[in-house]
C-alpha positions as CSV (number, residue, x, y, z in Angstrom):
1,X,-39.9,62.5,-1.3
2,X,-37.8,60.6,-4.0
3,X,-38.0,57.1,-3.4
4,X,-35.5,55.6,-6.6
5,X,-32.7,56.3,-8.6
6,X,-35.3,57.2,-11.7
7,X,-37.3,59.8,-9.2
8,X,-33.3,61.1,-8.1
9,X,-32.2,61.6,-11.6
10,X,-35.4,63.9,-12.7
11,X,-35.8,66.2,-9.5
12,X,-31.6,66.9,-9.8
13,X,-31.9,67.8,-13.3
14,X,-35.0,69.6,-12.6
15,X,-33.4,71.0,-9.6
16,X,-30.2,72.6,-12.3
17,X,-33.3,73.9,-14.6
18,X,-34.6,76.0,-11.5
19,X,-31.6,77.1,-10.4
20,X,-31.1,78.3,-14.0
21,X,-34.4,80.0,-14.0
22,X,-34.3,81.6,-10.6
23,X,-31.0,83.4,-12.1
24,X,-32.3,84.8,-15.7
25,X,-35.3,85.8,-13.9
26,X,-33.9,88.0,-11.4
27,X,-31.6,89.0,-13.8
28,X,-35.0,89.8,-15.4
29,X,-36.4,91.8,-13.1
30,X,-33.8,93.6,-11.9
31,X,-33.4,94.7,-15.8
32,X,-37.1,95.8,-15.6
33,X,-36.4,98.5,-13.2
34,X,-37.8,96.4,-9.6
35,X,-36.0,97.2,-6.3
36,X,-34.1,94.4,-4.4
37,X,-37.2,94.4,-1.8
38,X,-39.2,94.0,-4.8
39,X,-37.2,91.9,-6.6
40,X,-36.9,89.5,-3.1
41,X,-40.7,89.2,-2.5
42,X,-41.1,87.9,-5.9
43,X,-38.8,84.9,-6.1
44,X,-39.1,83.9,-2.7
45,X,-41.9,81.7,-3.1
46,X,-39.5,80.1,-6.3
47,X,-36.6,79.8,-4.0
48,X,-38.1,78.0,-1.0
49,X,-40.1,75.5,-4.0
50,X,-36.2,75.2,-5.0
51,X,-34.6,75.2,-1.7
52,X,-37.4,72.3,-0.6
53,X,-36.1,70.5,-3.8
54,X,-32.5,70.7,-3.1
55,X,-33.0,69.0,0.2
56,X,-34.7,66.3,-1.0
57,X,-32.0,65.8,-3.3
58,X,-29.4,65.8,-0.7
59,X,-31.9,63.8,1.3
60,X,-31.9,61.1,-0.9
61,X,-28.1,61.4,-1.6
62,X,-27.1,61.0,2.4
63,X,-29.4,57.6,1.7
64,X,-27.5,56.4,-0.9
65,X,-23.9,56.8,0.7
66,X,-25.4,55.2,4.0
67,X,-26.1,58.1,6.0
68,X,-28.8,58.1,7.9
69,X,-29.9,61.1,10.9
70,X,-30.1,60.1,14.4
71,X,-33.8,59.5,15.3
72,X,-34.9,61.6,19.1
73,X,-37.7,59.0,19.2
74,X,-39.4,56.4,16.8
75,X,-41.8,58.6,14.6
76,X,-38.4,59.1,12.9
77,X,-39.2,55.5,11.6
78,X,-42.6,56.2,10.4
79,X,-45.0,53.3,9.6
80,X,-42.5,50.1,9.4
81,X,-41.9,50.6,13.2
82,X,-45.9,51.6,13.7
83,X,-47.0,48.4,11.5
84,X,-44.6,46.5,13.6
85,X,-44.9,47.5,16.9
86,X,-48.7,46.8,16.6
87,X,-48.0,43.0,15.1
88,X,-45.6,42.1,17.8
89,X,-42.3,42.0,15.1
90,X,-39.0,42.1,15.7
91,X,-38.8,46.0,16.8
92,X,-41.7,45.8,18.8
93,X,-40.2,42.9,20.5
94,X,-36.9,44.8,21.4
95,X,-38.5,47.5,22.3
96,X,-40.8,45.8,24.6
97,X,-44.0,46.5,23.2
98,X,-45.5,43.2,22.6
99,X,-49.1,44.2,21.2
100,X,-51.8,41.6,19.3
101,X,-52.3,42.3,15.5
102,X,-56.0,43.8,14.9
């Protein structure tokens, strides 16, 4: 997960490098002779590492312009709305879960 603008800027340049790579080395082994089929099961494990990294990228970039998903129920929130549902905050409050710190 890319949590700053340091961590964005290093997994999009990394991100061009793969795509780069992924491209000479098919070009690679389709040069060496290897079937598509062939050619397929070997960079599919380096396109779904890349594919994982592009949406993290776009991820992070839907962030940054505002965008947020809709959330079907609150583990979309993750540990904020945990942590503050079980400390009686704001959330927990508006939600109606009331609960006594531990």
């Amino acid at each position: 997960m890319i949590r700053n603008e340091t961590e964005y800027q290093e997994a999009s340049e990394r991100l061009a490098q793969e795509r780069q790579r992924l491209v000479e080395h098919k070009a690679r082994l389709k040069t060496a002779g290897l079937a598509d089929d062939e050619i397929k099961r070997v960079i599919d494990p380096f396109e779904s590492f890349h594919l994982q990294l592009k949406e993290e990228v776009e991820s992070y970039e839907r962030l940054k312009r505002g965008e947020f998903d809709e959330l079907d129920n609150l583990r979309g929130l993750g540990a904020p709305a945990d942590l503050d549902s079980h400390c009686s905050g704001p959330l927990a409050k508006r939600l109606g879960q009331e609960t006594q710190c531990a």
